[in-house]
C-alpha positions as CSV (number, residue, x, y, z in Angstrom):
1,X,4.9,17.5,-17.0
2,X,5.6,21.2,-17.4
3,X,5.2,20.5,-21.2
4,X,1.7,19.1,-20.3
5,X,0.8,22.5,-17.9
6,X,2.5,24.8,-20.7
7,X,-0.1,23.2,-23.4
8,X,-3.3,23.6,-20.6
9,X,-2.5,27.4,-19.9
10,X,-1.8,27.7,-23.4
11,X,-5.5,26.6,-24.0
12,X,-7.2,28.4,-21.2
13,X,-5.6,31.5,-22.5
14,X,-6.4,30.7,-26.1
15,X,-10.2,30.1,-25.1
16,X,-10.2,34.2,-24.1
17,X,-8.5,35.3,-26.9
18,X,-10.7,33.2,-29.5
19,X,-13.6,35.4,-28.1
20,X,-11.6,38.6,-28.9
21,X,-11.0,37.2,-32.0
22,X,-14.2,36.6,-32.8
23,X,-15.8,39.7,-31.2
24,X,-13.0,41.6,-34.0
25,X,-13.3,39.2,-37.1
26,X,-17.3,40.1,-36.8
27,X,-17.2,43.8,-36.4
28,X,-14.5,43.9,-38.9
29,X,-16.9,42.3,-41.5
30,X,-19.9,44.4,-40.2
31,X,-17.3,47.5,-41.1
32,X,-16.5,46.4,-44.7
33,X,-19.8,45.1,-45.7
34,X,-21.5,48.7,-44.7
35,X,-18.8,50.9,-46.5
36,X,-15.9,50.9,-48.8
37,X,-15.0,54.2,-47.8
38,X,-12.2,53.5,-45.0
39,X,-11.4,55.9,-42.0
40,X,-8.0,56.8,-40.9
41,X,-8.3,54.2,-38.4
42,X,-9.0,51.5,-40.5
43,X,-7.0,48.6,-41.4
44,X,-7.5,48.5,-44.9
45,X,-6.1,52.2,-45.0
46,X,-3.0,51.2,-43.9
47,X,-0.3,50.7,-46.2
48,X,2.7,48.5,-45.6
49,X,6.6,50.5,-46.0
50,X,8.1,50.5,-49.3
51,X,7.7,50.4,-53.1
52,X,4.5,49.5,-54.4
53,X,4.8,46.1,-56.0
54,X,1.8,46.5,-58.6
55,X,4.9,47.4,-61.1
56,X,6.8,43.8,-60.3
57,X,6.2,41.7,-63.7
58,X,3.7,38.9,-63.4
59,X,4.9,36.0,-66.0
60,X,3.2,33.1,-65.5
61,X,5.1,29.8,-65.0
62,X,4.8,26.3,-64.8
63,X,1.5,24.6,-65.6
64,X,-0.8,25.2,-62.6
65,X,-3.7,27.0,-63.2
66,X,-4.0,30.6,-62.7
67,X,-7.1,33.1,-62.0
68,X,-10.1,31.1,-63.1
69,X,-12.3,28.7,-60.6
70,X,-9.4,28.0,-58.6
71,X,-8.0,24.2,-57.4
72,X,-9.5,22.1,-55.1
73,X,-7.3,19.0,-54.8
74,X,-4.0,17.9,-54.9
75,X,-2.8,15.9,-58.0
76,X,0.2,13.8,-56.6
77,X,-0.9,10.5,-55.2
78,X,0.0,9.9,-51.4
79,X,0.4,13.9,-50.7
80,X,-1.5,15.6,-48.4
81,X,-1.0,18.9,-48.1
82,X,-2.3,20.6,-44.7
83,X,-3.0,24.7,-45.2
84,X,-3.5,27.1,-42.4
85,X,-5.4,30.5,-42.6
86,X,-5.3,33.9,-41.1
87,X,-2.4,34.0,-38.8
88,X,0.0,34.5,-37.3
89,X,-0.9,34.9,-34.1
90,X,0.4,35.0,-30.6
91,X,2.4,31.5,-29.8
92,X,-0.1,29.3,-32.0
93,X,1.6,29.4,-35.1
94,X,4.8,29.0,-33.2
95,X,3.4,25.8,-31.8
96,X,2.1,24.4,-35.5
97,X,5.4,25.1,-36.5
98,X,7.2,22.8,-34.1
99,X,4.7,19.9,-34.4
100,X,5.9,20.2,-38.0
101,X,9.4,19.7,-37.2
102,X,9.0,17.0,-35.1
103,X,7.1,15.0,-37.2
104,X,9.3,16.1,-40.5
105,X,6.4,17.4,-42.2
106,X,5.8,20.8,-43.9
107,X,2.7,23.1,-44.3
108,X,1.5,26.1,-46.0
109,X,0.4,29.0,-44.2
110,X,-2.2,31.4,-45.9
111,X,-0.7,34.7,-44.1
112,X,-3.3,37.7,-43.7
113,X,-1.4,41.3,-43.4
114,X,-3.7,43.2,-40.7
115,X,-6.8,41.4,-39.2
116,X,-8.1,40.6,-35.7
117,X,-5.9,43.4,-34.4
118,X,-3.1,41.7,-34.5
119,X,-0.7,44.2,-35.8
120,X,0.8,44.6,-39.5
121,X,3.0,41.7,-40.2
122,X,5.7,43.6,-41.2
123,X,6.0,46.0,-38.3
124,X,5.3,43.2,-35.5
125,X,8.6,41.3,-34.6
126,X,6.9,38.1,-33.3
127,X,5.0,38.2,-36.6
128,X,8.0,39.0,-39.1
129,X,9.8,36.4,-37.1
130,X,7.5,33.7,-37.3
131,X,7.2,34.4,-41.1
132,X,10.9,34.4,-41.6
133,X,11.0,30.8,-39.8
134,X,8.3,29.0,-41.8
135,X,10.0,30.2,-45.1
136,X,13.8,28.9,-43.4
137,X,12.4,25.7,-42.5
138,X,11.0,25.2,-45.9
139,X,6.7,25.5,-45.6
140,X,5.0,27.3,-48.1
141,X,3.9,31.0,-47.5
142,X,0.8,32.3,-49.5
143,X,-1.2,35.0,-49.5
144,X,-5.2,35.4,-47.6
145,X,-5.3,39.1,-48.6
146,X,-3.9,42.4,-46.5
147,X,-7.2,42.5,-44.3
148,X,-9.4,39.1,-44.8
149,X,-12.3,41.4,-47.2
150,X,-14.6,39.4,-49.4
151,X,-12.8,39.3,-52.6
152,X,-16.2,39.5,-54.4
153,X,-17.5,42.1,-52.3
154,X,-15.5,44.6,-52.5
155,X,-14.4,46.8,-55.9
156,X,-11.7,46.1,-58.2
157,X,-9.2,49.2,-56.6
158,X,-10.3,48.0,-53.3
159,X,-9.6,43.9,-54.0
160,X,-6.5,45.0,-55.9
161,X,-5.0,46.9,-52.9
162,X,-5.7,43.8,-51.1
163,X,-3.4,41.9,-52.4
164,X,-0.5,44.4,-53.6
165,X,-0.9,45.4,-49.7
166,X,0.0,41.9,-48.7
167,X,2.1,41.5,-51.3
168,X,4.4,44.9,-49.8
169,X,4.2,43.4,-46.5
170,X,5.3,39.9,-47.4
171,X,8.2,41.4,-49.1
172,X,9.3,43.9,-46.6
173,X,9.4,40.5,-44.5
174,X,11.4,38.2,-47.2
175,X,12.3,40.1,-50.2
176,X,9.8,38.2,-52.3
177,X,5.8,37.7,-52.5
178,X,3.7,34.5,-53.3
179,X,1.8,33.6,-56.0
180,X,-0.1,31.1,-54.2
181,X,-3.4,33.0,-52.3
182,X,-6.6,31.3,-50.4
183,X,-9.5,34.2,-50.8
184,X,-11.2,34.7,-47.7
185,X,-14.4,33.1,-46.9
186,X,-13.9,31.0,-50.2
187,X,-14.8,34.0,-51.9
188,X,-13.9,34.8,-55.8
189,X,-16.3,34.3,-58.4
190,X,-16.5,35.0,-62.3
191,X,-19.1,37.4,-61.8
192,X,-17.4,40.1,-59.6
193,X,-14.2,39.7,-61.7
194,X,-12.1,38.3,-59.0
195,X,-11.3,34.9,-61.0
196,X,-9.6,37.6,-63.6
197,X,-7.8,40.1,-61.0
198,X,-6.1,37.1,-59.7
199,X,-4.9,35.8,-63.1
200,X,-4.3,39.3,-64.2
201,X,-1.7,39.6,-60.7
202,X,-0.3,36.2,-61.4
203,X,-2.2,33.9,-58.8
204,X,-3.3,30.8,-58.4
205,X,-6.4,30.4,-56.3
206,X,-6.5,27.8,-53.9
207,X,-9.3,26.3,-52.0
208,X,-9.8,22.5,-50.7
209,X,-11.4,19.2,-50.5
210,X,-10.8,18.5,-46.8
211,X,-12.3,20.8,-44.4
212,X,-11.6,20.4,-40.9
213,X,-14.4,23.2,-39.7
214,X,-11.9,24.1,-36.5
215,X,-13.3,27.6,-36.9
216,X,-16.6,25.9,-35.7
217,X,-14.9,23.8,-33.0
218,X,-13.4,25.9,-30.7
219,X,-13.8,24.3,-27.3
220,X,-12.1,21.5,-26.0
221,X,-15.4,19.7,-25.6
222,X,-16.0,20.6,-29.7
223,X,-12.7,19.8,-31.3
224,X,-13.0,16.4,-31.8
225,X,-15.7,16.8,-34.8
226,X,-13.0,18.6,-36.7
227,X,-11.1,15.2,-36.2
228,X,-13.2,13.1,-37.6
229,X,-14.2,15.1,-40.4
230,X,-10.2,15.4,-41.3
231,X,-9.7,11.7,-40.5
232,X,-13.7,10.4,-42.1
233,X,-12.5,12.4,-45.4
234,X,-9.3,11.3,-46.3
235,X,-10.5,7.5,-45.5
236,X,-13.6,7.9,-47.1
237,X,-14.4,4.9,-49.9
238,X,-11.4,3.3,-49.5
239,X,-9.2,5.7,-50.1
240,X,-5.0,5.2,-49.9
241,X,-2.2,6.9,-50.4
242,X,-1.6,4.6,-53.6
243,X,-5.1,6.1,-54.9
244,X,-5.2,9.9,-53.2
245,X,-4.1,12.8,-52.5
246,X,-5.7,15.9,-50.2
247,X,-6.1,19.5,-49.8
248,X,-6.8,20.7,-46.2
249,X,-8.1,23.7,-44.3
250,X,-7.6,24.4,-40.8
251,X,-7.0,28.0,-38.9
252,X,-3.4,28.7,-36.8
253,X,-5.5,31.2,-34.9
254,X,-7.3,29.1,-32.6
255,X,-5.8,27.5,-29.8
256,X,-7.9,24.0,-30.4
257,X,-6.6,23.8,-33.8
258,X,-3.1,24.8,-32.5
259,X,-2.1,22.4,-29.5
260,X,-5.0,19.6,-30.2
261,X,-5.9,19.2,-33.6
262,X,-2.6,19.9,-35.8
263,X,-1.2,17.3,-34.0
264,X,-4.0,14.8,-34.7
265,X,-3.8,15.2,-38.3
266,X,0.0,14.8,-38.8
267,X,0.0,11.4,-36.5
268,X,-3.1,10.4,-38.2
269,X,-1.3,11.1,-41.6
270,X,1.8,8.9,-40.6
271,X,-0.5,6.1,-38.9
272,X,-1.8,5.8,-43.2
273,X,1.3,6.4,-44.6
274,X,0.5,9.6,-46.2
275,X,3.2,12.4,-46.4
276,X,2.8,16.1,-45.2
277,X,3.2,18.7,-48.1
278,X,3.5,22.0,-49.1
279,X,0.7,22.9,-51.8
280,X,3.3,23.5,-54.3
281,X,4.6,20.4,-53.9
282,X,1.5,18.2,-53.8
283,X,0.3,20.0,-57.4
284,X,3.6,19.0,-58.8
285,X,4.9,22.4,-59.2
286,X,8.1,23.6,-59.0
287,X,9.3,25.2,-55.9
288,X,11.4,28.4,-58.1
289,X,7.4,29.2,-59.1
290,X,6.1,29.6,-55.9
291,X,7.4,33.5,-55.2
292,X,7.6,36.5,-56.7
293,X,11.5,38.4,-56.4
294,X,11.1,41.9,-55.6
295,X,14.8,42.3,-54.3
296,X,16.1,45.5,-52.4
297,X,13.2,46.4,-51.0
298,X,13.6,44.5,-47.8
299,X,13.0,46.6,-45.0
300,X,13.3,43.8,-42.4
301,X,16.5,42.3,-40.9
């Protein structure tokens, strides 16, 4: 029972903050798509503690693509790996986390630097904490840029800084940096040279074949079409997890997706018999290529 009121005051308090949210994400796109030229009180004028990382050597290993048009889908059969952007925030991610536990399942988390306000990651100690626990309970920790810019919007210094912003942060955090990043909005095309910055820093660019549109579902009375998109895709045709294997997208930030729908998706998963992944793991690549070392430069304990 106190479980059951936790989760409903959870929610009503998570249906306040996704207006902030909201109300910040836009104004914080109005700000970048009018000017590149950030004030002191800017987020993307911030700059995380520590060495810069744009020095760390970028070899390229294993055999999933890097730079280019990015991957879409999973290539081991039965896999599904479930992906979560823009947090963390507040308890949300907290909660995400121990659904995963319980149902022995692991995730990767799409980790943006400074957005909606809700402090740099490396200098907030819920955040830095929550970061520290999904890499010691064994999810996957990527990259969605230092402040959630359109990688294709914004100019080469500026989308670069993105990332080796994140990249200082992450590392201040863990001692290491992905190679694994989700551009916002979908964003990173040939033309603007994005698909080429993120080969040139050693990424690979992920995207998906399963969107669960939670962003677009935020009440209580809205969340169930994200279910049955997540559920009508990965049963679409026929499919089994002899045959398939899925990429997914949801959002930690919301409450909806938080203490409703991650939990759908990781019983519905079992109920088929498919097993919960990290990225790396459901393209077959090895674990040791999944992070950058950049040791002694740690400034988190």
């Amino acid at each position: 029972m106190l479980y059951l009121i936790n989760t409903y005051l959870n929610l009503v308090k998570g249906a306040l903050m996704d207006s902030v949210v909201r109300a910040s994400d836009l104004a914080m796109q109005a700000t970048a798509a009018a000017t590149q030229d950030y004030g002191p009180g800017c987020p993307e004028n911030t700059t995380p503690a520590g060495a810069d990382t744009s020095s760390v050597s970028r070899t390229k290993l294993g055999s999933v693509e890097y730079g280019g048009g990015g991957i879409y889908q999973c290539t081991v059969p039965g896999t599904v790996a479930l992906t979560f952007d823009d947090g963390p925030f507040d308890n949300y991610t907290d909660h995400v986390l121990d659904l995963f536990e319980q149902y022995n399942a692991k995730g990767t988390f799409f980790i943006t630097g400074n957005n909606i306000n809700k402090g740099e990651i490396d200098t907030t100690a819920s955040h830095s904490a929550t970061i520290k626990r999904m890499a010691s309970e064994g999810h996957q920790i990527a990259s969605h840029t230092w402040t959630h810019l359109d990688l294709s919007a914004v100019s080469e210094t500026d989308r670069k800084a993105q990332m080796v912003k994140n990249e200082m942060a992450l590392r201040n955090i863990l001692g290491y940096f992905p190679t694994y990043m989700r551009p916002p909005y979908s964003s990173c095309t040939a033309e603007s040279g994005c698909e080429q910055t993120m080969s040139d820093l050693g990424y690979h660019v992920v995207y998906f074949n399963v969107d669960t549109d939670d962003y677009n579902q935020l009440e209580a009375t809205q969340i169930q079409n994200a279910k049955n998109y997540f559920r009508g895709n990965i049963t679409a045709n026929g499919a089994t997890p002899a045959n398939n294997e899925w990429l997914a997208i949801a959002h930690d930030i919301h409450p909806q997706t938080a203490y409703n729908l991650t939990e759908y998706m990781l019983s519905t998963l079992t109920t088929l018999g498919y097993k919960a992944v990290t990225v790396g793991e459901c393209l077959g690549d090895d674990a040791a290529n999944w992070y950058r070392a950049n040791p002694g430069t740690t400034t988190q304990t």
